[in-house]
TITIMAR-257275 format. One record per residue (C-alpha): x, y, z. Coordinates in steps of 0.2 Angstrom, whole numbers, plus 2048, in hexadecimal, padded with zeros to 3 digits. Example, Ala and Ser with C-alpha at 12.3 -4.5 7.8 and 13.67 -1.06 7.14 Angstrom:
83E7EA827/8447FB824/
***
This chain:
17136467D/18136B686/17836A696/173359692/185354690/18B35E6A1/17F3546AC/1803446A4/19434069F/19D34E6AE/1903526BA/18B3426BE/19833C6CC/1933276C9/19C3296B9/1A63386BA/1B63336BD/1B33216BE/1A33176C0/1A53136D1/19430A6D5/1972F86D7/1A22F66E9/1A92E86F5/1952DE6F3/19A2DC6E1/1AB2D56E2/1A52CA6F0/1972C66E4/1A12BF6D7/1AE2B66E3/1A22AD6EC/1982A76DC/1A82A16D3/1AA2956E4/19A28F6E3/19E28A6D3/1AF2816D7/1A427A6E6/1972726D9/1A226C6CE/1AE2636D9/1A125C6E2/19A2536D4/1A62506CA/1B02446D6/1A023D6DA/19C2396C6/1B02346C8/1AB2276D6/1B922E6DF/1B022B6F0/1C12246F7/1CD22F6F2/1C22406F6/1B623B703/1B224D706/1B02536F5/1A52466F3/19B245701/19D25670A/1A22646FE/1912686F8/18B26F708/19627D703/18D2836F4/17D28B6FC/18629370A/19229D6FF/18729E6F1/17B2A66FE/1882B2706/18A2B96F3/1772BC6EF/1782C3700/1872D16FA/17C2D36ED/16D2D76F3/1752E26FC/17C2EB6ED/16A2EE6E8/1632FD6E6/1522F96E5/1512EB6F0/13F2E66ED/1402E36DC/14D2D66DA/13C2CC6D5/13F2D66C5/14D2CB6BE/1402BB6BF/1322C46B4/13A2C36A4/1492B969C/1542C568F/15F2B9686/16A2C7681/16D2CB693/17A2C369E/1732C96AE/1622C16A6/16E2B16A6/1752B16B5/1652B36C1/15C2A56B9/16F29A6BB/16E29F6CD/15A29A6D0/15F28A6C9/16E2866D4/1672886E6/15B2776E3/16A26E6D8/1752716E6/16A26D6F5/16525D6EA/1782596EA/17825A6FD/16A24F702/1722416F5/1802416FF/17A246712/179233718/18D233715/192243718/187247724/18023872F/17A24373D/16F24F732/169240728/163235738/15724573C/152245729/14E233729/143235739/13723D72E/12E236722/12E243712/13F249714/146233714/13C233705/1462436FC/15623D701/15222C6F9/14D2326EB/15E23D6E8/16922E6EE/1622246DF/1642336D1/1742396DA/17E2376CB/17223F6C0/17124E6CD/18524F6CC/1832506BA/17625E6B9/1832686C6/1912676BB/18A2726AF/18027D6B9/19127F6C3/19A2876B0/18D2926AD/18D2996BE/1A129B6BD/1A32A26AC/1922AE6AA/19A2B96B9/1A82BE6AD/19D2BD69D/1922CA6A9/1A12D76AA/1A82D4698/1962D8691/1992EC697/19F2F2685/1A230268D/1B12FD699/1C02F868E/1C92ED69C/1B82E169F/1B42E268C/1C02D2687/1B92C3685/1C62B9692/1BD2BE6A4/1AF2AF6A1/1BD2A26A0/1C82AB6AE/1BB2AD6B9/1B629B6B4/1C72956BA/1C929E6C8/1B92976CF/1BE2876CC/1D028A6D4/1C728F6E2/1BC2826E5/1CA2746E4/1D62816F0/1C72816FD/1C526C6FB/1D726C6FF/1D527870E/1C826E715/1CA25B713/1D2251721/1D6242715/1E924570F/1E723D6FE/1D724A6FB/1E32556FF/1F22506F3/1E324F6E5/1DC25F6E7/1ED2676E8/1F125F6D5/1E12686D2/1E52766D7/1F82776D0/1EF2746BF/1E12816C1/1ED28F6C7/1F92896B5/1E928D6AD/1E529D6B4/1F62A46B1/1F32A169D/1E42AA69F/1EA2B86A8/1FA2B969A/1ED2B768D/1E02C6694/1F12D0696/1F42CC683/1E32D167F/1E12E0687/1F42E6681/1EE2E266F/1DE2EA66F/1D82FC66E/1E130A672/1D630D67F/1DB2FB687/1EA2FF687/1E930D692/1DE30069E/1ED2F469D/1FA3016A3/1EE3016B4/1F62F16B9/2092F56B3/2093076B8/1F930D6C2/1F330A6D2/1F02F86D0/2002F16CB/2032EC6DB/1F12E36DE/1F32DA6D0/2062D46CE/20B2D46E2/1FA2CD6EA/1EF2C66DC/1FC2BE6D2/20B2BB6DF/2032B66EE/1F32B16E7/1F92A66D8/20B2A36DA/2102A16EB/2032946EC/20828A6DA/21A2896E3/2142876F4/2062796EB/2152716E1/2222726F2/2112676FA/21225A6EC/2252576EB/220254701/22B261708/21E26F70E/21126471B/211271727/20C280717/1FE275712/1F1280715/1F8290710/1F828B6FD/1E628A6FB/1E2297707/1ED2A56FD/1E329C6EE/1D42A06F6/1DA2B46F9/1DF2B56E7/1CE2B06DF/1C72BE6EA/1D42CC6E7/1D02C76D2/1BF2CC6D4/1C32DD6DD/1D32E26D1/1C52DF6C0/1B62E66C9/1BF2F76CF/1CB2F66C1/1BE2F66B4/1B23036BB/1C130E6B9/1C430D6A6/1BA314699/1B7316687/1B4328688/1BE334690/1B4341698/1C135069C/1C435068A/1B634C682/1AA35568E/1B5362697/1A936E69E/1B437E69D/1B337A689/1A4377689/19F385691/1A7390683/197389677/18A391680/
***
């Protein structure tokens, strides 16, 4: 038994200070998913809007997006595989206690609702790619079909897009054992902050000025949101279990204090709120793009603080509970 506890809780370096197994593939991971989601959304939503006119590239050329940055994540995390030739395994069975379960059957589903977003838009937003699609004779015929069920297509996204946002975080808060992901608040941030994402990347991208101005109220509404989710988790976590409280300390004391108050939430959420807001009020033309760029930054530099950050903290506290110079005195 003693052995047992030797190898398992100290001599096993994966959790022994800090379960340091998930790396940079996760956090990219779980960046790159929550912008597909912003992607998704946006992209149907103005279109169910009719907004055509005033977010011509949301509408017509957003979607594109989805797949490439969606694919750049399974491709992080494929690489964080261990066993790579059995990621079939997460197809074979459906657990519905499982988030992981949830999540790999949200993201088979995505790929065709995305691309069907794309070709029901392609003859608008992408004339050239559409002439060489109408040239032959089955691919005409599928992007016919998804022009006249486009809105239905729009509304399938929308909530495909949720699920996607809010499972990553419903993923990380499902590990009981680490007191900083085990709050029920990283769904909805995450959710959020995929969402702020995806309006920060329209606004980066679009040509037309009133897209821009939109996307920018979007934006300035999403990151009010975040904020109140980020005081809220704070509240959480500071009125939780002794044990969170220790985890909370991390971000006011620890080495992550400056991560998480200097370059996630100043640069990454308040700069651009009062850079967003300066933008609105017309006096910052020139700064245009650095808002939703630093927007951009900061959903990233979330995803690494609460992947590192949780992996550090613990229920159990293995030099006390399992110090080996104590235990050795029980042999």
């Amino acid at each position: 038994m003693l052995d047992e506890l030797l190898i398992t809780a100290r001599a096993n370096p994966r959790i022994d200070p800090v379960l340091d197994i998930w790396g940079w593939q996760i956090s990219v991971y779980l960046f790159l998913g929550g912008l597909t989601a912003g992607i998704m959304f946006f992209s149907a939503l103005m279109l169910l809007l009719r907004k055509d006119r005033e977010a011509p590239f949301a509408v017509h050329r957003l979607a594109l997006l989805g797949p490439i940055a969606l694919s750049l994540g399974m491709t992080a995390l494929f690489l964080d595989l261990e066993f790579k030739s059995h990621v079939y395994r997460f197809y074979m069975a459906f657990r519905p206690t499982s988030p992981m379960s949830y999540g790999a059957w949200i993201l088979l589903l995505i790929y065709p609702v995305s691309v069907l977003q794309i070709l029901s838009t392609v003859r608008v937003g992408f004339p050239s790619a559409a002439r060489w699609m109408d040239a032959l004779t089955p691919a005409r015929r599928l992007v016919d079909l998804t022009e006249r069920h486009r809105r239905s297509i729009a509304a399938s996204a929308i909530p495909l897009a949720v699920a996607l946002g809010i499972y990553t975080g419903i993923l990380l808060s499902a590990f009981a054992a680490r007191p900083f992901w085990n709050v029920g608040l990283l769904g909805p941030l995450f959710l959020v902050s995929g969402l702020s994402t995806g309006a920060a990347i329209t606004a980066l991208l679009t040509r037309e000025r009133t897209e821009m101005r939109l996307f920018t109220l979007i934006d300035i509404g999403l990151i009010v949101v975040e904020i109140a989710l980020i005081g809220l988790l704070l509240i959480s976590l500071a009125t939780g279990a002794k044990l969170q409280l220790l985890a909370l300390r991390h971000l006011f004391t620890g080495g992550y204090m400056v991560a998480f108050w200097g370059i996630f939430v100043g640069i990454g959420l308040l700069v651009p709120l009062l850079l967003d807001l300066l933008e609105i009020r017309g006096w910052l033309h020139r700064l245009a793009l650095l808002a939703p760029a630093l927007v951009l930054f900061g959903g990233y530099v979330l995803r690494v603080i609460v992947v590192d950050l949780g992996q550090e903290t613990r229920w159990t506290h293995y030099d006390s509970e399992y110090n080996t110079q104590l235990l050795e005195r029980l042999r």
